[in-house]
N, C-alpha and C positions, 0 to 999 in steps of 0.2 A: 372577496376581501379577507376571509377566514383562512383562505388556504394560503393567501399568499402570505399571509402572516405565519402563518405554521412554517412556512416555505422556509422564509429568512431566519427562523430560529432555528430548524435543522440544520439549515447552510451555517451558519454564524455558529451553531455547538458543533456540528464538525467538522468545522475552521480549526476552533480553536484546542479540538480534542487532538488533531492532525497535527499542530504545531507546537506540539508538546514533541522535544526530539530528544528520545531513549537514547543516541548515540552522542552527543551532543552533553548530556547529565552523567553518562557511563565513562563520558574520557574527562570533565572536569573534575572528577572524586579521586580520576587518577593525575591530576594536577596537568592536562592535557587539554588542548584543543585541535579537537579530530577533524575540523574543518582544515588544522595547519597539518594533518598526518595523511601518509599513503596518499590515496587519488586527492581526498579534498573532502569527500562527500561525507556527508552524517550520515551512513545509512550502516547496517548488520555487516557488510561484504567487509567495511573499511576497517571497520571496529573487528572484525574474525582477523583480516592482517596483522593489524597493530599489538592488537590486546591480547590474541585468542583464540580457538575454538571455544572457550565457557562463555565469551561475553561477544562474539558473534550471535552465539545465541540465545542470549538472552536480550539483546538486543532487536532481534529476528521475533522474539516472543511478544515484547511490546509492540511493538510496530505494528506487529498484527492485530494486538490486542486492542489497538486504537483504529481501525477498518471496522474489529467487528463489534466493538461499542459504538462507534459512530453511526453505525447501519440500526442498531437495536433501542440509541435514542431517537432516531428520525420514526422506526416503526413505533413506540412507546407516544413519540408527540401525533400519529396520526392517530391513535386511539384515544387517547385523550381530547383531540379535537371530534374523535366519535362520538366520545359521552356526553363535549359539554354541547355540541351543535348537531344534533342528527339532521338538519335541513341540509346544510350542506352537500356538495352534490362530488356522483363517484365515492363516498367513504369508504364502502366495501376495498377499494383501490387504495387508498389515501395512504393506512400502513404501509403498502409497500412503496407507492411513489414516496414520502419522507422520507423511509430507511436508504433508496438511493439517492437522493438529496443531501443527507447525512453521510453516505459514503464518497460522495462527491466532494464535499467538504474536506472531510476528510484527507483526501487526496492532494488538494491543493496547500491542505495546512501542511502537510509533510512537505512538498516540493518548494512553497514557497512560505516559511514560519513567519510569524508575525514577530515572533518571539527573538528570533534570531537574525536580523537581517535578512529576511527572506531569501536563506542560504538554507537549503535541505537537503533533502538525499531523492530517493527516484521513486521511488512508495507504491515498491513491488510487495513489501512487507504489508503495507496497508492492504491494498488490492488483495493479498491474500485472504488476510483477515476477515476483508467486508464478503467475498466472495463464500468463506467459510461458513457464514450465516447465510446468505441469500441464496447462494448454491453449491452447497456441501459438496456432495457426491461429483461434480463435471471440476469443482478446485481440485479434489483428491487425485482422480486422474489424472489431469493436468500436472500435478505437483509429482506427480509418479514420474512422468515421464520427465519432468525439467531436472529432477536429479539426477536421472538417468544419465542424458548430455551434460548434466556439470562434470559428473564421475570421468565419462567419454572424454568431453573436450577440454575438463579442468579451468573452463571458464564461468564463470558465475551470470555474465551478462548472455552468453549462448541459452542459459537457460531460466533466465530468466525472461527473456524475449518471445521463445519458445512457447513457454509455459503460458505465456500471455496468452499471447494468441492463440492458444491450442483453446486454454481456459474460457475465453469470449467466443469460441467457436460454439464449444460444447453447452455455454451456456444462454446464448441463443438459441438452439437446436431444442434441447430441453424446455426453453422458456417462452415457444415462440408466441406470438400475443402478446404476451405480456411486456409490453412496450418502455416502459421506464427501467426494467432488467434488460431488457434488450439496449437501449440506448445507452444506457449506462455500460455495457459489456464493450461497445464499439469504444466509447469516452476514455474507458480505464484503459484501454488498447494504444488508443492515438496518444495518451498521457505519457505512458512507460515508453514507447519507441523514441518521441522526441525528448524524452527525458535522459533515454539511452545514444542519441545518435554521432554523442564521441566516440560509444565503446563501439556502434555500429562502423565509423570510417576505419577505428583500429582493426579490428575483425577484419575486414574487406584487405587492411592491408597488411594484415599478418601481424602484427604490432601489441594484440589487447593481451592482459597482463593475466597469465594464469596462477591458478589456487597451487601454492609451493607447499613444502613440508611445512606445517603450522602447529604450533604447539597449542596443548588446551590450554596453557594460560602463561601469554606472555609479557610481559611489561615494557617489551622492545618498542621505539615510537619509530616507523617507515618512514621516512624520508621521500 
């Protein structure tokens, strides 16, 4: 009964940590709504066309920053349900099974805001983020090589796709046992592909929009 309460306050803080949308708050200050700009999407890719290279990423910086807070309140509420309940059973686990609870949340608050009409962006940014804390060193890699193919193929979704599943490979590999990192590796995998499988049909058919000469900071709105 303890855990499943802890359960729902992870899920539910990062719901609502997730649906807090950086892209969303960064094109209304510029009297815009980025849902109506470029592809559509709230996410750092739309906001780097419209706005920018500065405010792609700084929008890229939040995003993340809300993965890898939402991972650090889920571990923070399993240790706290350490101190107050040591009977509880698995504790030693509980940190980490919250923090992916919490990253999971997460995920969904981005893709689906409560905030916003459950209009979001694709919350590769988040998965960064939560991945940055749970498994530092198999993201880095990962994020090495997605830039790579962005450079290469000038598309953002190539590598961001890439990078996914490069990322849930390696952090399996490294984490293997460990069941709720694991699970959650495959989740944030299956998340981002269906999140991405317009930009997947454009790809397939030559059509997905690549990264053009972009200014660091522009006030043009894409059409």
């Amino acid at each position: 009964m303890i855990t499943a309460i802890f359960f729902v306050i992870a899920l539910v803080a990062g719901y609502l940590i997730g649906s807090i949308m950086t892209a969303v708050k960064i094109a209304k200050a510029k009297s815009k709504d980025i849902r109506e700009c470029g592809s559509g999407n709230a996410g750092s890719t739309n906001i780097l066309r419209t706005f920018g290279w500065k405010w792609g990423l700084l929008c890229l910086f939040f995003d993340s920053l809300k993965g890898a807070v939402s991972v650090l309140v889920g571990m923070g509420l399993g240790h706290i349900a350490l101190a107050l309940f040591p009977s509880v059973g698995f504790m030693d686990k509980l940190p980490n099974f919250l923090g992916c609870v919490g990253f999971f949340g997460a995920l969904l608050g981005h893709l689906l805001p409560v905030f916003y009409q459950f209009r979001g962006g694709k919350s590769v940014a988040v998965a960064m983020g939560g991945f940055l804390v749970l498994s530092p060193v198999q993201l880095l890699i990962a994020l090495a090589i997605a830039i790579v193919l962005i450079a290469i193929t000038r598309m953002v979704s190539v590598g961001s796709l890439v990078g996914t599943l490069i990322t849930s490979v390696l952090v399996i590999i490294k984490n293997f046992g460990n069941i709720p990192l694991m699970v959650m590796s495959v989740v944030v995998l299956i998340i981002i592909v269906i999140a991405h499988l317009p930009n997947i049909q454009r790809i397939m058919a030559g059509r997905e929009r690549r990264l053009e000469n972009i200014e660091w900071e522009s006030g043009q709105n894409e059409e």
